[in-house]
C-alpha positions in Angstrom: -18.4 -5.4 22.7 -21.9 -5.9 21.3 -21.1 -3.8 18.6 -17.7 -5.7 17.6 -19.6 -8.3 18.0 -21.8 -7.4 15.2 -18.9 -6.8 12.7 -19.4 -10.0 9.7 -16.4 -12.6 10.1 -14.2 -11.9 7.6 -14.0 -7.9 8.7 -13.6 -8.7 11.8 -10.8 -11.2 11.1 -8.9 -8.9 8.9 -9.6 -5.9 11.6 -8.1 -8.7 14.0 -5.2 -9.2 11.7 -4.4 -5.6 11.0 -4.1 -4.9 14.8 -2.0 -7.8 15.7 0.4 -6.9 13.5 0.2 -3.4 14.0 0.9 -4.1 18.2 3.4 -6.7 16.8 5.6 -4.6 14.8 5.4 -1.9 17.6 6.6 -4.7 20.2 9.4 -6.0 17.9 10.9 -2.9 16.8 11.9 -1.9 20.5 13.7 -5.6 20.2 15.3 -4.7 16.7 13.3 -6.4 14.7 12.0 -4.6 11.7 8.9 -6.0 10.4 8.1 -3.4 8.0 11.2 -4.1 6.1 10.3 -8.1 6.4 6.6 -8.0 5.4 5.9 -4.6 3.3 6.2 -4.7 -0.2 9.4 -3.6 -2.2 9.2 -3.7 -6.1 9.4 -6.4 -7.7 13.0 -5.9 -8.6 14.4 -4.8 -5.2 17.0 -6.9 -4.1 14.3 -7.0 -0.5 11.1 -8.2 -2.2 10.0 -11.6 -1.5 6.8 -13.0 -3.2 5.1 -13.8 0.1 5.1 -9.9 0.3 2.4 -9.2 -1.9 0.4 -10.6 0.6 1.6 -9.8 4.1 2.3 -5.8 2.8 -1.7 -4.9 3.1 -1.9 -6.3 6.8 0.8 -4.1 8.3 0.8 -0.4 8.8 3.8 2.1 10.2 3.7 2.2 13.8 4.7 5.8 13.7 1.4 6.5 11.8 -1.4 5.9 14.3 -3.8 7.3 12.0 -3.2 5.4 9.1 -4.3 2.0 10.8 -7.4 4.1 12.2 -8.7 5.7 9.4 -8.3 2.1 6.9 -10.1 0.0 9.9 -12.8 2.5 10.0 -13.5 2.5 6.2 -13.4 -1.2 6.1 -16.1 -1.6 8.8 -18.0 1.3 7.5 -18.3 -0.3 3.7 -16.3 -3.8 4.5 -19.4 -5.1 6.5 -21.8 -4.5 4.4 -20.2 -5.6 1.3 -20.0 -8.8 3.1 -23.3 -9.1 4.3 -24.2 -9.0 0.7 -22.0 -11.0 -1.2 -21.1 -13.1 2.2 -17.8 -14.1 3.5 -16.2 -16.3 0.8 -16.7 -13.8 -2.0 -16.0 -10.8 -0.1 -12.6 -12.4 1.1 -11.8 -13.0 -2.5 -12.8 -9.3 -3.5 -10.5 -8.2 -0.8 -7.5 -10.5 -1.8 -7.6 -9.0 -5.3 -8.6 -5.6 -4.9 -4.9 -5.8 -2.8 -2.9 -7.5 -5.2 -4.0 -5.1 -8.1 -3.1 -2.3 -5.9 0.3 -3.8 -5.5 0.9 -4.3 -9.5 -0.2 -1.0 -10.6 1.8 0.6 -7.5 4.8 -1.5 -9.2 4.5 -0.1 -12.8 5.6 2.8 -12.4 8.3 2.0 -9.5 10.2 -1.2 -11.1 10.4 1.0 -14.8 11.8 3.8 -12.5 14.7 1.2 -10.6 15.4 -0.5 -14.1 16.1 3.1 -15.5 18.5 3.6 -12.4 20.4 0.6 -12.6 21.7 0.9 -16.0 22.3 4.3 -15.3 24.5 3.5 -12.6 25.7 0.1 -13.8 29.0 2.2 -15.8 30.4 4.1 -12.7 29.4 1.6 -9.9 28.9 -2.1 -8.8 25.4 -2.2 -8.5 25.6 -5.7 -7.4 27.6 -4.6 -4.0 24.8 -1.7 -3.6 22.1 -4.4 -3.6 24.4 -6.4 -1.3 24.4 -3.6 1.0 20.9 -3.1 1.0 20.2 -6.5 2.0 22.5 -6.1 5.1 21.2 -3.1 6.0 19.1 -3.0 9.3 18.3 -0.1 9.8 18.1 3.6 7.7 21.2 4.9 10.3 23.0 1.8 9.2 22.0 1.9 5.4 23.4 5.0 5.5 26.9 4.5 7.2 27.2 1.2 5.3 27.3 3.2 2.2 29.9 6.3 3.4 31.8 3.3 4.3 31.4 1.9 0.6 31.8 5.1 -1.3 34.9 6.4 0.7 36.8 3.2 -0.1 36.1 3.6 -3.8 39.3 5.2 -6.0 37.1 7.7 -7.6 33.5 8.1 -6.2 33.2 11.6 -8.1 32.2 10.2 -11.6 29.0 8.6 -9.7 25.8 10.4 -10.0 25.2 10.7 -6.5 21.2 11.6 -7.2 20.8 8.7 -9.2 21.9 6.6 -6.7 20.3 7.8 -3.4 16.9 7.6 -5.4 17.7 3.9 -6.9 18.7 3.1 -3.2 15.6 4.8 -1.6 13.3 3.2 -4.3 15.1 -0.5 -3.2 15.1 0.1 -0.1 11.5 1.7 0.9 8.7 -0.6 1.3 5.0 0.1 0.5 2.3 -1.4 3.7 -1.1 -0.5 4.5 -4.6 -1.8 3.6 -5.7 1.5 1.7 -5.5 -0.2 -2.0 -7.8 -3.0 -0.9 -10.1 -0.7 1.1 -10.3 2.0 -2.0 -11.0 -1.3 -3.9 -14.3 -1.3 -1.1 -14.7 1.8 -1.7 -15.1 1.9 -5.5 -17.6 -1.4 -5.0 -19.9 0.6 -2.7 -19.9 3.3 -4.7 -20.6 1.1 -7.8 -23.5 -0.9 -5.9 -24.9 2.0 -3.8 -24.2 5.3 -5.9 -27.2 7.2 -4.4 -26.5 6.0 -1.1 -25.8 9.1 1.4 -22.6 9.8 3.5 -22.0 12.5 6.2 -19.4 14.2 6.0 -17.5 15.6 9.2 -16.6 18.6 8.3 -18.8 20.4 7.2 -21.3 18.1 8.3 -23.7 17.8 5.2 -24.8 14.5 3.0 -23.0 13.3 0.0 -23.9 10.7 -2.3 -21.5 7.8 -2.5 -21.3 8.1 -6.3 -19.8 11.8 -6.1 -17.9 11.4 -2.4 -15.7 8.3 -3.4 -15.4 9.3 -7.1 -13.7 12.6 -5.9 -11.2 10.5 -3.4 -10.3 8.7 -6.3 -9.5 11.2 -8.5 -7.3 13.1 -5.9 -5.3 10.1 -5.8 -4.9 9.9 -9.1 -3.6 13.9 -9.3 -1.4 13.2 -6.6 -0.1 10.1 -8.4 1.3 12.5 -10.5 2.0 15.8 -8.8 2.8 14.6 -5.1 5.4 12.0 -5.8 7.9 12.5 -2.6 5.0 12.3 0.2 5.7 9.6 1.3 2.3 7.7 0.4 1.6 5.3 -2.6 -1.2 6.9 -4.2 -0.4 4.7 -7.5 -1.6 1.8 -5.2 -4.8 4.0 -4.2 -6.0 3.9 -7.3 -4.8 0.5 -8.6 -7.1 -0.8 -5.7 -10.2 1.4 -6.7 -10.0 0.4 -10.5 -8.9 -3.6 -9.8 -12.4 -2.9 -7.2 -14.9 -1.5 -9.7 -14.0 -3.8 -13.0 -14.0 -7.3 -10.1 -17.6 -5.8 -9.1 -18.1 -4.9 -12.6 -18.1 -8.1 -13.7 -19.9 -9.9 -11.0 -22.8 -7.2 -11.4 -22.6 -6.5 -15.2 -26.5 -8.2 -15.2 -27.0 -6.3 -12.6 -30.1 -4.0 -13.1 -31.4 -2.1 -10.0 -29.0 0.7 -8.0 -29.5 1.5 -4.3 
């Protein structure tokens, strides 16, 4: 308790957040409620996004991911706090807000080019305005799914449709992104910036390494899976639009900066 205690205010309030949430989508989805589908983030061109998404997405994580939630509150205490006792709560809050939102925009980039590319695609050999219809009244995957074998079997000639094309334009609508990781990478990259020579233990093996080569390493496995691990599930585009939107906002508020810890 002491040691929660301890925790700055605005880490602890967004450790607070992430764990109500986390409990309240666990709760809800037992009562049919989905709140990752409400509250993650869809493209911007997704018949599901909302605007108020772009906020809500970074304080929810899958319930069927235990460690996701773990390992993002961990870094965020770990460099969050001190961050914070440095800068102090306004300014931290502010780094955290857009260290988010640019990991939401760079995460969209790629995906809204890749829907747009679909659409037309499919626009000749299908209503794409009755697909989006049928995403939005979709519940569940189980019923996304039996909404559209519904769909497609009434058609008069399904066969011309590019039934690839169209699975991945519904995934891509349909899948939302959630999780804090863009704004703590953003966290990361401003330690790392701010403390390069500071040293971190790792767990295994359990030797030192300096901030400036541990977290420079993370980031450029996300940006090599960005490209090479596509289908796993995880928005590594998002990774690294945190840690770059991180390092030019800390950047900029240190550019007169002269001494490195």
């Amino acid at each position: 308790m002491n040691s929660f205690s301890n925790i700055p205010q605005v880490t602890k309030n967004i450790l607070i957040l992430n764990g109500l949430f986390f409990l309240a989508t666990f709760v809800l989805q037992n009562q049919g409620i989905d709140l990752i589908a409400l509250f993650g983030a869809h493209y911007v061109n997704s018949p599901l996004f909302k605007p108020y998404q772009i906020i809500t997405y970074f304080f929810m994580h899958s319930n069927t991911d235990f460690l996701h939630i773990v390992f993002n509150m961990l870094l965020l205490v770990m460099f969050g706090s001190h961050l914070e006792r440095i800068w102090g709560p306004k300014r931290f809050f502010i780094f955290y807000i857009v260290s988010a939102i640019g990991a939401f925009a760079l995460y969209n980039i790629i995906g809204v080019y890749e829907i747009h590319q679909l659409k037309n695609a499919l626009s000749s050999t299908i209503d794409i305005d009755s697909v989006n219809n049928i995403i939005r009244e979709s519940h569940t995957n189980a019923d996304l799914q039996f909404r559209f074998s519904n769909y497609l079997s009434q058609l008069p000639d399904y066969s011309k449709i590019d039934g690839v094309k169209l699975a991945k334009y519904i995934q891509n609508s349909y899948t939302p992104m959630v999780g804090a990781s863009g704004a703590i990478f953003g966290i990361m990259a401003a330690f790392a910036f701010l403390f390069p020579n500071t040293e971190l233990m790792l767990l295994f093996p359990p030797i030192p390494v300096k901030a400036k080569y541990l977290i420079s390493i993370y980031f450029l496995y996300e940006v090599y899976n960005s490209y090479h691990a596509p289908g796993d599930n995880v928005a590594h585009l998002a990774h690294v639009g945190g840690a770059i939107t991180g390092f030019i906002l800390v950047f900029i508020w240190n550019k007169n900066r002269k001494n490195f810890y």
